[in-house]
gemmi code that builds the backbone of each chain (N, CA, C; Angstrom):
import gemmi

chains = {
    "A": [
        ("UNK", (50.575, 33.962, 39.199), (51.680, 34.433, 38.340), (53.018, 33.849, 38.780)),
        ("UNK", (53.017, 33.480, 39.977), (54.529, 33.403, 40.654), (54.718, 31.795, 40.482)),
        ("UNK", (53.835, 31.154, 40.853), (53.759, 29.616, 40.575), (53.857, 29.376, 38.887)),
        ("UNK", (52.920, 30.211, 37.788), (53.729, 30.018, 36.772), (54.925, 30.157, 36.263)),
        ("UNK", (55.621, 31.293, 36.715), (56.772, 31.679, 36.594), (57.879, 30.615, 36.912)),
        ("UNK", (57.303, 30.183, 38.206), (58.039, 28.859, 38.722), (58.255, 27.638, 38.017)),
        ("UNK", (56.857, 27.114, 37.624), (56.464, 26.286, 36.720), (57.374, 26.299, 35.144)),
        ("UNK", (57.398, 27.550, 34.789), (58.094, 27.696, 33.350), (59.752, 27.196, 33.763)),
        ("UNK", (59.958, 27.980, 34.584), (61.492, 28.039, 35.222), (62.298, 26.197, 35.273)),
        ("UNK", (61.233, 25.549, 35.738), (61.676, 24.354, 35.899), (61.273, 23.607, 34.713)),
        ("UNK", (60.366, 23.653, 33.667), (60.014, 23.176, 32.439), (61.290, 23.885, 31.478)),
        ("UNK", (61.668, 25.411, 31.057), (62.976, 25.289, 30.750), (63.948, 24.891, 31.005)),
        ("UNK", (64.309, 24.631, 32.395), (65.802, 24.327, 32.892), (65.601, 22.943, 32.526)),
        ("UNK", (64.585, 22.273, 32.745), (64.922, 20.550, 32.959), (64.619, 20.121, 31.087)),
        ("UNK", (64.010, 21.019, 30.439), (63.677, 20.414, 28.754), (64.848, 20.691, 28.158)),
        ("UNK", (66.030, 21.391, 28.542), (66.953, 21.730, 27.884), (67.843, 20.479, 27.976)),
        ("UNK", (67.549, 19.358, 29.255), (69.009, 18.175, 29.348), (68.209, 17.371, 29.113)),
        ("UNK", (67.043, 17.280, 28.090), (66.752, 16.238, 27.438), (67.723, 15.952, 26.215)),
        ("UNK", (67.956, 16.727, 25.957), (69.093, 16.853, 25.126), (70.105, 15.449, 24.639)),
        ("UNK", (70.270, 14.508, 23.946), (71.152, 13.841, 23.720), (72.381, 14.012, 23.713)),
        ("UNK", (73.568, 13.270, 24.181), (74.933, 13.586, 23.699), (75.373, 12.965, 22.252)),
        ("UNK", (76.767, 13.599, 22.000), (76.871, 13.132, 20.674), (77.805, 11.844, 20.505)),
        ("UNK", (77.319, 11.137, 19.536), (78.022, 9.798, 19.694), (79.658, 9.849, 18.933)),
        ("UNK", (80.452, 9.844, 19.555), (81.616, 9.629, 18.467), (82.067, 8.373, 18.915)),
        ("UNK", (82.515, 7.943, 17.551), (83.349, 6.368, 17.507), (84.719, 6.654, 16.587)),
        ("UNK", (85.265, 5.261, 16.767), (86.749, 5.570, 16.941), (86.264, 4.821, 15.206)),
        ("UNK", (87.110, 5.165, 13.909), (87.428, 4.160, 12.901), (87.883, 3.283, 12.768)),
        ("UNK", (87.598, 2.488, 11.979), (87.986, 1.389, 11.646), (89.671, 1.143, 11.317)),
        ("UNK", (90.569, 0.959, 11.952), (91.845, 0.649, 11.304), (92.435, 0.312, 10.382)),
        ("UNK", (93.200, 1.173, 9.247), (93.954, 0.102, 8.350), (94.357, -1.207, 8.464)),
        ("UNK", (94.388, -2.128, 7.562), (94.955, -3.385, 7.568), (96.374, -3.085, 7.061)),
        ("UNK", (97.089, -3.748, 8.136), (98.567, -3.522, 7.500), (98.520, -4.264, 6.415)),
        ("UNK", (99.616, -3.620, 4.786), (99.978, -3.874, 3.895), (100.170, -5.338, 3.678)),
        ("UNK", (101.238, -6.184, 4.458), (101.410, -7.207, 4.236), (100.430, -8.453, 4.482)),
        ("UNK", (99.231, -8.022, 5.391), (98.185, -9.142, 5.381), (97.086, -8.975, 4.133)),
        ("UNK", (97.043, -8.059, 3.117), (96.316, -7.860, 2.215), (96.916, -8.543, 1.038)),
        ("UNK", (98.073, -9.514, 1.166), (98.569, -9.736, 0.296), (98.000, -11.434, -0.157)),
        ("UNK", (97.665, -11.609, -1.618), (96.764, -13.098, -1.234), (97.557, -14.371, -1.540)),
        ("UNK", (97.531, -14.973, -1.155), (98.848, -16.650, -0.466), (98.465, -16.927, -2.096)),
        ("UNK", (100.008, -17.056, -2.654), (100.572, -17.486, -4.348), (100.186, -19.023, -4.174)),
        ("UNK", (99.488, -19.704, -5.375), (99.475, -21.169, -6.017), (100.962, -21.497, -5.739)),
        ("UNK", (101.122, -22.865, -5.508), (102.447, -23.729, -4.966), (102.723, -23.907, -6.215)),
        ("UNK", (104.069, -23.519, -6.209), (105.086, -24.345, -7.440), (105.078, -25.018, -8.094)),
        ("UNK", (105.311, -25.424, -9.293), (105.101, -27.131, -10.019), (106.934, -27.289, -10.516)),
        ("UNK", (107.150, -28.434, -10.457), (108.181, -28.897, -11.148), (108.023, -28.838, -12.297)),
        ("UNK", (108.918, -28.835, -12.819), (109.796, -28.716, -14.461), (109.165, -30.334, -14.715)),
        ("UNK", (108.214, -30.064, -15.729), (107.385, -31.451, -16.505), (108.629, -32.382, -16.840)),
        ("UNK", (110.162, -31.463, -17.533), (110.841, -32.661, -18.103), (112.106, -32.984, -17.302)),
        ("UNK", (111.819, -32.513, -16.151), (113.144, -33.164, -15.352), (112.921, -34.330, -14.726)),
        ("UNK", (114.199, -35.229, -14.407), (113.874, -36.195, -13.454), (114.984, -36.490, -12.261)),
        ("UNK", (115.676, -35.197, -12.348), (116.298, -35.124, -10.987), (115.370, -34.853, -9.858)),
        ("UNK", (115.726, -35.780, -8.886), (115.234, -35.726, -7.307), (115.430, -34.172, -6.928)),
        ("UNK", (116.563, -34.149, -7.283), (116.838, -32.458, -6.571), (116.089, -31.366, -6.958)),
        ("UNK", (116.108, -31.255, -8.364), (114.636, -30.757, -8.746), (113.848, -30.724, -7.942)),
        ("UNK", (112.838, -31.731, -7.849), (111.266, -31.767, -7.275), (111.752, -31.388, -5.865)),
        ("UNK", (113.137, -31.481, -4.982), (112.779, -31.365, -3.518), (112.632, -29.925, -3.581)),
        ("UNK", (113.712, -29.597, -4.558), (113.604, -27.605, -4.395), (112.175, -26.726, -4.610)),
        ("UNK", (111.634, -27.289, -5.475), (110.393, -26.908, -5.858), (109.113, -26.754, -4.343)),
        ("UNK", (109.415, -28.359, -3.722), (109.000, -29.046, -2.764), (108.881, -27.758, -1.712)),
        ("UNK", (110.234, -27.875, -1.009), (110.879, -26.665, -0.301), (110.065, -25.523, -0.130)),
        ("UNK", (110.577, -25.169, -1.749), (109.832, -23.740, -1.418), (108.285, -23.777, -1.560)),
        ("UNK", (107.611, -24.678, -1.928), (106.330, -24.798, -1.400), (105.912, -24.727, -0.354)),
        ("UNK", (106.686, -25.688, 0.802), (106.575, -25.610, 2.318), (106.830, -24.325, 2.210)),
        ("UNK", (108.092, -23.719, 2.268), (108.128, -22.418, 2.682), (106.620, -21.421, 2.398)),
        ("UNK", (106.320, -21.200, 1.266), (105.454, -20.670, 0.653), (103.881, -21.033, 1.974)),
        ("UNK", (103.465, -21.935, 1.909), (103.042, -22.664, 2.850), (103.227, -21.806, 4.357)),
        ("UNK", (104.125, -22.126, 4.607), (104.222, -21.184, 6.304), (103.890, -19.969, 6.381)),
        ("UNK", (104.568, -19.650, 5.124), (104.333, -17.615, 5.602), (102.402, -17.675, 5.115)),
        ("UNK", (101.826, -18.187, 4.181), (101.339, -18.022, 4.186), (99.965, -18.439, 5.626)),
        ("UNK", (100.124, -19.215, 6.152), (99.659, -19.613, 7.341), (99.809, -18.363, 8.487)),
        ("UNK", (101.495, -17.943, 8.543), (101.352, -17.180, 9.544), (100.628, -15.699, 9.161)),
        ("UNK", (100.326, -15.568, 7.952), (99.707, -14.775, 7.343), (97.668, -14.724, 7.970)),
        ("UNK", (97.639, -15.901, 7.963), (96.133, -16.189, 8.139), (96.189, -15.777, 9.592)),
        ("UNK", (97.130, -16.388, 10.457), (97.318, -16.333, 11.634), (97.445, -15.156, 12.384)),
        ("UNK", (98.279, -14.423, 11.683), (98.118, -12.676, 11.897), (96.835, -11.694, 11.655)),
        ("UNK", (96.247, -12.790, 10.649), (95.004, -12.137, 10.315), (94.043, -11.886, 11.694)),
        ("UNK", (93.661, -13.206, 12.168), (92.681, -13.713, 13.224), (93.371, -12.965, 14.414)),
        ("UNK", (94.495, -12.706, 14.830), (95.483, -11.640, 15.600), (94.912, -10.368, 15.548)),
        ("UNK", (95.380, -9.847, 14.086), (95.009, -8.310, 14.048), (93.137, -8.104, 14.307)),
        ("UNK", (92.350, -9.148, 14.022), (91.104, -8.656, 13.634), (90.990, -8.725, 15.231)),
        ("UNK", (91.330, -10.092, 16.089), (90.825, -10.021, 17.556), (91.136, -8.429, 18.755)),
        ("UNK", (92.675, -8.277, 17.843), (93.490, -7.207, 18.596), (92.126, -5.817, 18.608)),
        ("UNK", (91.906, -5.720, 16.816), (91.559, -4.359, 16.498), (89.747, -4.243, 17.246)),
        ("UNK", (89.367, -5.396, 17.191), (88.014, -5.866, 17.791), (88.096, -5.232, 19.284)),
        ("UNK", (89.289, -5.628, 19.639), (89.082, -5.273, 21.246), (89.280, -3.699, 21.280)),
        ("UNK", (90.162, -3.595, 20.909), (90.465, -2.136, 21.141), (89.592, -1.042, 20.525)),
        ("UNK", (88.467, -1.434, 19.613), (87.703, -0.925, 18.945), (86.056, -0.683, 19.770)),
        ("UNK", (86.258, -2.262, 20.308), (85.080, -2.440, 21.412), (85.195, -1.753, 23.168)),
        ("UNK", (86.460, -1.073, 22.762), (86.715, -0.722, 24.323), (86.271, 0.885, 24.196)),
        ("UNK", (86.024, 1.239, 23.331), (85.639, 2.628, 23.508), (84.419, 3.270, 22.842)),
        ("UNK", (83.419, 2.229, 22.838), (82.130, 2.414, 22.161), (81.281, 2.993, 23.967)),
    ],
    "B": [
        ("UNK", (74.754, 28.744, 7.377), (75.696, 29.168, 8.511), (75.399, 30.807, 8.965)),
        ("UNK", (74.281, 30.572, 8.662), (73.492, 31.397, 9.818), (73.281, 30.435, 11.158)),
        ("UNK", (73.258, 29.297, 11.017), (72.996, 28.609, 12.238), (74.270, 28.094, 13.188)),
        ("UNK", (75.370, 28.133, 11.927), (76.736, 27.716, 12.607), (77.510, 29.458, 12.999)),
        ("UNK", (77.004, 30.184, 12.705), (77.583, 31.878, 13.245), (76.676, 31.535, 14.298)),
        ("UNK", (75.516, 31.453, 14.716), (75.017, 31.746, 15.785), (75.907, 30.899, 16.872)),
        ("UNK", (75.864, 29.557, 16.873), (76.374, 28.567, 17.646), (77.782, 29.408, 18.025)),
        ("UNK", (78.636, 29.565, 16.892), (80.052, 29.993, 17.377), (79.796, 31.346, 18.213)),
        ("UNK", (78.345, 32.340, 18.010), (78.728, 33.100, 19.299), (77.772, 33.187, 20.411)),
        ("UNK", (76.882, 32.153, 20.216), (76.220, 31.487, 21.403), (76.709, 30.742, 22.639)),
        ("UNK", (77.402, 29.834, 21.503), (78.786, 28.855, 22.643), (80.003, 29.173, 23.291)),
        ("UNK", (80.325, 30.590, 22.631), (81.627, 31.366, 23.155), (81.164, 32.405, 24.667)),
        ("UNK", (80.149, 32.393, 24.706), (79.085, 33.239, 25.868), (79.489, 32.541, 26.870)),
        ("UNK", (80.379, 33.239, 27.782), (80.377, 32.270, 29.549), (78.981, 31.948, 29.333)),
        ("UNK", (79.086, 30.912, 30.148), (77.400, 30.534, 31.396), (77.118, 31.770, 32.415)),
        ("UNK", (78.191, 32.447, 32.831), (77.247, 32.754, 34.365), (76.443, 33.629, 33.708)),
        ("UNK", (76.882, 34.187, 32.029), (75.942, 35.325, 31.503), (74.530, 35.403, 31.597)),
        ("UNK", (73.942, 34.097, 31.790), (72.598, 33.797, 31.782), (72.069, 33.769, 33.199)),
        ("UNK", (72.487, 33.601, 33.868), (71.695, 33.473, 35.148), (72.063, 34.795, 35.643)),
        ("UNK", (72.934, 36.038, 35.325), (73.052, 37.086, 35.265), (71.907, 38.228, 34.801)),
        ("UNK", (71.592, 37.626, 33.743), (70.612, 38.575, 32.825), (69.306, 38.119, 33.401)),
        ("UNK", (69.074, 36.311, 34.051), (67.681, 36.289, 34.637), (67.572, 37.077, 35.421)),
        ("UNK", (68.613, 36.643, 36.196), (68.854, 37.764, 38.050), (68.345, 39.081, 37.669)),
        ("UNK", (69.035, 39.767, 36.605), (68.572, 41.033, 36.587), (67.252, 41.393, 35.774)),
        ("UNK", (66.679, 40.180, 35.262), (65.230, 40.873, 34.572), (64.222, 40.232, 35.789)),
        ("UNK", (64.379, 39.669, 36.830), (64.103, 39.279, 38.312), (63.834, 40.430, 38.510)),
        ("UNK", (64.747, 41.652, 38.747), (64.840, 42.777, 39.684), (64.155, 43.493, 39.085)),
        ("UNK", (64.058, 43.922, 37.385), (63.277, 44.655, 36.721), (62.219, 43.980, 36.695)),
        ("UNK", (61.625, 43.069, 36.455), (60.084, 42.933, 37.443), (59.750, 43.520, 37.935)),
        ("UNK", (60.422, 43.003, 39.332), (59.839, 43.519, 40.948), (59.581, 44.941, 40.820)),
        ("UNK", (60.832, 45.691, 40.174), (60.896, 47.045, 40.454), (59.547, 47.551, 39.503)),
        ("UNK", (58.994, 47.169, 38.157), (58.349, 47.338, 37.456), (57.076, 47.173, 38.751)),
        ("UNK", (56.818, 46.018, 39.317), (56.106, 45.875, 39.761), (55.599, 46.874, 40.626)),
        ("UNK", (56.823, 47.296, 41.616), (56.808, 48.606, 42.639), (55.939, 50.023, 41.538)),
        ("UNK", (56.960, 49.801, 40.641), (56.278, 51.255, 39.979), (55.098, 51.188, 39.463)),
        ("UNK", (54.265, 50.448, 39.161), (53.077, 50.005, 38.653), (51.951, 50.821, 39.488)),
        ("UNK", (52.495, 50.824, 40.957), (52.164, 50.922, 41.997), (51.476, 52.523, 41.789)),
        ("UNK", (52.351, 53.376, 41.211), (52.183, 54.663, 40.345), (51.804, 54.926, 39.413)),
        ("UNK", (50.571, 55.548, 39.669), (49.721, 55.577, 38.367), (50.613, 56.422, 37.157)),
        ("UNK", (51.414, 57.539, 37.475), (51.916, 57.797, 36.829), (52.728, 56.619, 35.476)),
        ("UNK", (53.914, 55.718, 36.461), (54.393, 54.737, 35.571), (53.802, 53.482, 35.487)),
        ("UNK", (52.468, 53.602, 35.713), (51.612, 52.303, 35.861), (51.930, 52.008, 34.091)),
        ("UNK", (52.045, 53.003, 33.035), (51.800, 52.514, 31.213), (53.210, 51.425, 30.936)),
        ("UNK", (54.132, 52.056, 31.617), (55.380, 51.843, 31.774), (55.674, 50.251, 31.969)),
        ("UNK", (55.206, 50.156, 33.538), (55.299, 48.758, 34.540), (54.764, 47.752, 33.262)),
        ("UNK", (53.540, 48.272, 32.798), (52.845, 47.012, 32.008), (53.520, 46.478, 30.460)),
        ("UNK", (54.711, 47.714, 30.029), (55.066, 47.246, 29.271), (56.387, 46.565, 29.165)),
        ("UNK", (57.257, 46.556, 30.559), (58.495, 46.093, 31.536), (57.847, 44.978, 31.396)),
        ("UNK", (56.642, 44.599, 32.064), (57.061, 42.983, 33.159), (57.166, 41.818, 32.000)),
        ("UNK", (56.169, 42.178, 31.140), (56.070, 41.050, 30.094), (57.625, 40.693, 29.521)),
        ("UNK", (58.121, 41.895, 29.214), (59.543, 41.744, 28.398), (60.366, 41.157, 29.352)),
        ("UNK", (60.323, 41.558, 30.862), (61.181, 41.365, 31.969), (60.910, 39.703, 31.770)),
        ("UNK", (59.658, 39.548, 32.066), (59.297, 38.209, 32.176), (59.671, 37.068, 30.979)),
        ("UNK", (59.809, 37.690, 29.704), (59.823, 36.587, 28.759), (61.877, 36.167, 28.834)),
        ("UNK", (62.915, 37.440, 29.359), (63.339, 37.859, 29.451), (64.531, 36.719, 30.087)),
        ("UNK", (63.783, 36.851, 31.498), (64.017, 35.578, 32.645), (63.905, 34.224, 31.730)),
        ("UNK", (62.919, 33.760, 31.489), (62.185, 32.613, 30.740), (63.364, 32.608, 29.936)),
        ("UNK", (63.835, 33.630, 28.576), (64.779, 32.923, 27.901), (66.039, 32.689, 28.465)),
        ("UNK", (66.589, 33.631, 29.119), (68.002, 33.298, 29.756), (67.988, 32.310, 30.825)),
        ("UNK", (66.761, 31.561, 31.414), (66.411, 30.299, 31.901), (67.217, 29.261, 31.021)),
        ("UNK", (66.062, 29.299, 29.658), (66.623, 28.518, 28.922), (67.713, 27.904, 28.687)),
        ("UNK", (68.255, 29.856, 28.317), (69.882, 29.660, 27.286), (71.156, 29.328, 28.397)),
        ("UNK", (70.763, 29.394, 30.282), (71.559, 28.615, 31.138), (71.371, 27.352, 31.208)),
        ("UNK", (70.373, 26.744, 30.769), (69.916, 25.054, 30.832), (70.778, 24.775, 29.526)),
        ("UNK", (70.731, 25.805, 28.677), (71.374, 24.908, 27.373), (72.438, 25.003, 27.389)),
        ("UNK", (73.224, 26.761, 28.318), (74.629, 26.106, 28.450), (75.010, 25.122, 29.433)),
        ("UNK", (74.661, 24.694, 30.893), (74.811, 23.738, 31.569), (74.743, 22.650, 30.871)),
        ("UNK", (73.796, 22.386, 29.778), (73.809, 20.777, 28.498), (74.899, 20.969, 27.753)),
        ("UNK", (75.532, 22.221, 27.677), (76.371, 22.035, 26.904), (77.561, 21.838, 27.281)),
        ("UNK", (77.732, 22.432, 28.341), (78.912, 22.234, 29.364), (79.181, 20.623, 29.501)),
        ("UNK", (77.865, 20.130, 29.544), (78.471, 18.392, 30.200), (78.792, 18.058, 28.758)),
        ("UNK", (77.977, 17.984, 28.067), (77.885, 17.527, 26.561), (79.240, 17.520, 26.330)),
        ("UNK", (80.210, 18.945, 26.271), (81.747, 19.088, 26.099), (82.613, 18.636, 26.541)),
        ("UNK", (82.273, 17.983, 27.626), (83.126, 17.290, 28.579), (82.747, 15.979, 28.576)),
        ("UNK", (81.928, 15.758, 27.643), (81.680, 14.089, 27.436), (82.687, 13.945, 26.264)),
        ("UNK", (82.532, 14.834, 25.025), (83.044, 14.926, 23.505), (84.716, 14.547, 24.500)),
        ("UNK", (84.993, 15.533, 25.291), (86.665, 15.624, 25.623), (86.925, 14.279, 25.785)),
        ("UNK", (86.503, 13.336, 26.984), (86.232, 12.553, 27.556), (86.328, 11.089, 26.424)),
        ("UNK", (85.322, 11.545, 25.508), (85.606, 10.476, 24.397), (86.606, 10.651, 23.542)),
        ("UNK", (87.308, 11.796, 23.195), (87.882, 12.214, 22.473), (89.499, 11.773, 23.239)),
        ("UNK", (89.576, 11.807, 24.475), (90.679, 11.343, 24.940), (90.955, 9.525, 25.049)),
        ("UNK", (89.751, 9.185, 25.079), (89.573, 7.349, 24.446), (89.992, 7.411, 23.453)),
        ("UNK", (89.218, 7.778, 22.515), (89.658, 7.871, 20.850), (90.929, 7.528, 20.588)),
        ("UNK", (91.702, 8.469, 21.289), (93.398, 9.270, 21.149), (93.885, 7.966, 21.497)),
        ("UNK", (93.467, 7.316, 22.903), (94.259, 6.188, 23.536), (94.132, 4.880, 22.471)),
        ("UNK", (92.728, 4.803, 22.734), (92.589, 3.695, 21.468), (93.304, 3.647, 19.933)),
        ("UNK", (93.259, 4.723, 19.695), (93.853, 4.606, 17.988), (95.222, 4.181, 18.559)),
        ("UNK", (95.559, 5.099, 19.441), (97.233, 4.789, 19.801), (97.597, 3.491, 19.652)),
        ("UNK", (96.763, 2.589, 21.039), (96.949, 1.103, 20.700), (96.746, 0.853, 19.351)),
        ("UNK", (95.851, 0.779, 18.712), (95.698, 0.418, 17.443), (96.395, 0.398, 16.412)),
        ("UNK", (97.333, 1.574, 16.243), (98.518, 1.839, 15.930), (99.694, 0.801, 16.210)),
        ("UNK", (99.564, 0.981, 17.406), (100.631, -0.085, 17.708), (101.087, -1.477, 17.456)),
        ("UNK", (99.743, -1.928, 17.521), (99.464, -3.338, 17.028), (99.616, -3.597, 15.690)),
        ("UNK", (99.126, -2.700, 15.333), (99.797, -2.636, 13.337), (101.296, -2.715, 13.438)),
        ("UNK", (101.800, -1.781, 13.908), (103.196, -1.962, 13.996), (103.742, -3.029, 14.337)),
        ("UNK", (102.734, -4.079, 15.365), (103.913, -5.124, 15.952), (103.305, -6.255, 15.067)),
        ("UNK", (102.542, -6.227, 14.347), (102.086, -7.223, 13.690), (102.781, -7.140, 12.459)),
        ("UNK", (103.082, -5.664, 11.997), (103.857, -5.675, 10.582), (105.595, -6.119, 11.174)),
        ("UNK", (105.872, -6.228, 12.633), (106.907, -6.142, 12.658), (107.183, -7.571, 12.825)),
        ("UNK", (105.927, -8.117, 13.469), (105.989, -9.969, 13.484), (106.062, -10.674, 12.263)),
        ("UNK", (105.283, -10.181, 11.110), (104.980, -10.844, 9.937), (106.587, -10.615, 9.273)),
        ("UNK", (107.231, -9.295, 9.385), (108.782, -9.150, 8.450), (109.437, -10.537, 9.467)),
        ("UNK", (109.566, -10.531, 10.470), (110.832, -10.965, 11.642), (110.282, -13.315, 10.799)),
        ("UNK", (108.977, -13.281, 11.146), (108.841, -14.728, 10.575), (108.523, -14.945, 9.248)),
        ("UNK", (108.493, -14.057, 8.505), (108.824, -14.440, 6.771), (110.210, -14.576, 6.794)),
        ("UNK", (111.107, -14.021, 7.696), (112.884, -13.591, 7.405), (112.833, -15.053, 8.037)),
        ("UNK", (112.618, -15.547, 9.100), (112.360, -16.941, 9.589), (112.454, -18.259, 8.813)),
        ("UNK", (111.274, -18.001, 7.900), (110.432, -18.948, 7.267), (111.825, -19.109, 5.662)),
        ("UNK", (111.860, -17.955, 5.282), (112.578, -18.063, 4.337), (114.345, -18.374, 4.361)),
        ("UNK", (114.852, -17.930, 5.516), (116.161, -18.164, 6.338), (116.157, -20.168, 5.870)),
        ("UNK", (115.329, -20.385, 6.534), (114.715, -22.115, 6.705), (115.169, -22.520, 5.272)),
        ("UNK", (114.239, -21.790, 4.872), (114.055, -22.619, 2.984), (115.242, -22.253, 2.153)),
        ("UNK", (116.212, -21.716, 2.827), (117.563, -21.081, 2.404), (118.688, -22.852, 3.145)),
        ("UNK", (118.447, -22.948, 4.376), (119.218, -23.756, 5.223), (118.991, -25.308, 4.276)),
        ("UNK", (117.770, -25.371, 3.815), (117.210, -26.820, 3.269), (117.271, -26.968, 1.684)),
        ("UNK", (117.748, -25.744, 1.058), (118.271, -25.396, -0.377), (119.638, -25.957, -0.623)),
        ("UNK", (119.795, -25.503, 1.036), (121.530, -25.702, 1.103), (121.740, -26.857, 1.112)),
        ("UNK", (121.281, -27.891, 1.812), (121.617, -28.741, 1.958), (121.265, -29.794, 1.044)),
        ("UNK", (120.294, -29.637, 0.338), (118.970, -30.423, -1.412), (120.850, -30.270, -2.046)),
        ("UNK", (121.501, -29.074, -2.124), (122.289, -29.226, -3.042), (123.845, -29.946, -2.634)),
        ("UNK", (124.394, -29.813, -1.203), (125.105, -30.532, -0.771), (125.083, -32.160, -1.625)),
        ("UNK", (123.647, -33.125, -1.538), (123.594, -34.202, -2.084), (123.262, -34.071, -3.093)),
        ("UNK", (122.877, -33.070, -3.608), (122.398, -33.106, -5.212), (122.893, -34.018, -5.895)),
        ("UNK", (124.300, -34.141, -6.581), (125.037, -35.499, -7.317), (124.238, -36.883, -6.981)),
        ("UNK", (124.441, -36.686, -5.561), (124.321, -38.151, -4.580), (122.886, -38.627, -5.135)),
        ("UNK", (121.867, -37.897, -4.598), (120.833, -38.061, -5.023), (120.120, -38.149, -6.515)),
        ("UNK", (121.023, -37.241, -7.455), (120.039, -37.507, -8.419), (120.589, -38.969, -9.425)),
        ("UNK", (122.157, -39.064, -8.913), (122.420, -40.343, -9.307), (121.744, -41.058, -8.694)),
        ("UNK", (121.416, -41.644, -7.392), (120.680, -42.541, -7.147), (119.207, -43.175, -7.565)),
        ("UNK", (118.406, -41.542, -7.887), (117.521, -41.932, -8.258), (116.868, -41.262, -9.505)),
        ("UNK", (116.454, -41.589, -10.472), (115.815, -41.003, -11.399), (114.045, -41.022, -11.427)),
        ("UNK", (113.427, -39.545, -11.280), (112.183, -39.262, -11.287), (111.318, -39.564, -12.438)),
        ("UNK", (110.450, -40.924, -12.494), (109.436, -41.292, -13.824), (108.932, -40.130, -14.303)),
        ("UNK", (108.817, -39.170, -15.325), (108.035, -38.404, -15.610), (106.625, -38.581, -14.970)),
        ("UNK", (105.971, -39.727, -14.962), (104.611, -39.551, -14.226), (104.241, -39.553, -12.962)),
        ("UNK", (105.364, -39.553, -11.866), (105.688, -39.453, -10.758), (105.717, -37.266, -10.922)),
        ("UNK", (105.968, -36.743, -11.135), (105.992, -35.499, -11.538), (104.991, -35.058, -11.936)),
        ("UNK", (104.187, -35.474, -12.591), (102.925, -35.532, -13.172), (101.970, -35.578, -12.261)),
        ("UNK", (101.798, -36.510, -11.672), (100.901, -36.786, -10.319), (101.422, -35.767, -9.391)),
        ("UNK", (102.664, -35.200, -9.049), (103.220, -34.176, -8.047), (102.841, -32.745, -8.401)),
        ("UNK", (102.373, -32.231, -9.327), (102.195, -30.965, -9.639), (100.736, -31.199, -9.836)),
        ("UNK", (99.771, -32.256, -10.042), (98.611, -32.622, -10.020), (97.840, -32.103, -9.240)),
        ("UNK", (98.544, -32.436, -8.081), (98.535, -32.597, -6.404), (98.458, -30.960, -6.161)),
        ("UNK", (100.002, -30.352, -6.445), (99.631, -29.481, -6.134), (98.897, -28.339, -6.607)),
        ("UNK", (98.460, -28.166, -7.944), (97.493, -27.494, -8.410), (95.916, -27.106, -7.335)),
        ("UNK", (95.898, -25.812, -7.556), (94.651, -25.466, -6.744), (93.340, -26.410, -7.004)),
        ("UNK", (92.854, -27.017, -6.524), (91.694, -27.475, -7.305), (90.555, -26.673, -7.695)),
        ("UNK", (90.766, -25.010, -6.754), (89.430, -24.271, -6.777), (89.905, -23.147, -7.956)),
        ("UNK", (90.825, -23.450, -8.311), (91.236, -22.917, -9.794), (92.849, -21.559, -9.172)),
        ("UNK", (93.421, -21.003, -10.227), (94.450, -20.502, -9.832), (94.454, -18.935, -9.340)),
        ("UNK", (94.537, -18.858, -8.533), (94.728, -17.549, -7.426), (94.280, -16.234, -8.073)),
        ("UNK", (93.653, -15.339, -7.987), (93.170, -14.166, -8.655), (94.535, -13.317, -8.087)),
    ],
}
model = gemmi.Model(1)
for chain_id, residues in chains.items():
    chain = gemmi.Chain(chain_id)
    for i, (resn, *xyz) in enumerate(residues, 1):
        res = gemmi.Residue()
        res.name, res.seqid = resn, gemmi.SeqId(i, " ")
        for name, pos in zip(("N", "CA", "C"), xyz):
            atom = gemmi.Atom()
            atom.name, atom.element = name, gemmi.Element(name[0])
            atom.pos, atom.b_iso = gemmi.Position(*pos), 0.0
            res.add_atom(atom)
        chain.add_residue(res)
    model.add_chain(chain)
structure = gemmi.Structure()
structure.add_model(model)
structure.setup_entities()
């Protein structure tokens, strides 16, 4: 009787921390606003002009258009590496 | 939530309650046992030990399950204080990324402001000098047209 008693004693105590813990994970982060935004078609010049100054302005703001949109991509590969890590650090 | 009432007053139960109630269905045993001893409460003893006994056995249990639960809670805290840190960073980085992307668009566009300025300084100069063939323009917006068609 006493050895079963024993026997049970240690089959409850030890079947109870079979037990799993519970998994929590952290979510997924918003994407900030301004990288969701999608890089505009480049400019065209005015079909009937033939001032130089024309086409450079157009030009211009193409480059411009051009950069942000780059540093756009660039922020992208930023935020995803940033949110990757910090996402992977607490799994 | 019959199962979530139980939990909320299962889990609100100190621990030492259980190894309390074994301890003492331990003693009601033994003592059952002693009296058994008497024929008088011998009907008695036999109907003590079993209960005594199953008694022990569960509050065995329900201390194994609060000791699992004890760590278990202190794992949840544990992650739950990562969580907190992590989002924090995470947070942050949004912020400095929304704060990088305003600071070099103001950059980028500052630029295309400085080189506006100056397209028009020579403007005269230039467009007297040179006049653009219409098909020179033609081929330039050609060029820049998407080829994979225009931006959704």
């Amino acid at each position: 009787m006493k050895k079963l008693l024993v026997a049970s004693l240690i089959v409850f105590l030890s079947g109870c921390s079979s037990v799993t813990g519970p998994k929590m994970t952290m979510s997924w982060p918003d994407t900030p606003p301004d990288l969701k935004t999608a890089c505009p078609d480049l400019n065209q010049v005015d079909a009937s002009t033939t001032k130089l100054s024309d086409a450079l302005n157009v030009i211009t703001v193409n480059y411009s258009q051009y950069y942000i949109c780059k540093d756009r991509v660039d922020n992208w590969i930023d935020w995803y590496n940033t949110q990757q890590k910090i996402f992977n650090s607490v799994k | 939530m019959f199962s979530w009432l139980l939990e909320q007053v299962l889990g609100n139960l100190p621990t030492w309650l259980w190894p309390t109630i074994a301890g003492g269905s331990a003693v009601v045993y033994f003592l059952a046992h002693i009296i058994g001893n008497f024929p008088n409460f011998k009907p008695y003893a036999l109907f003590i030990k079993p209960v005594a006994f199953v008694s022990i056995l569960g509050s065995v249990f329900m201390f194994g399950g609060a000791g699992v639960t004890d760590i278990l809670q202190a794992q949840i805290k544990e992650q739950e204080a990562k969580i907190a840190v992590a989002q924090q960073a995470s947070s942050d980085a949004n912020t400095n990324i929304q704060t990088k992307i305003v600071t070099k668009t103001k950059v980028i566009h500052d630029t295309q402001v400085v080189y506006q300025e100056k397209i028009k300084e020579v403007e005269k100069k230039i467009d007297a000098d040179c006049k653009i063939d219409p098909e020179a323009i033609t081929i330039l917006n050609g060029a820049a047209k998407n080829p994979l068609g225009a931006t959704k």
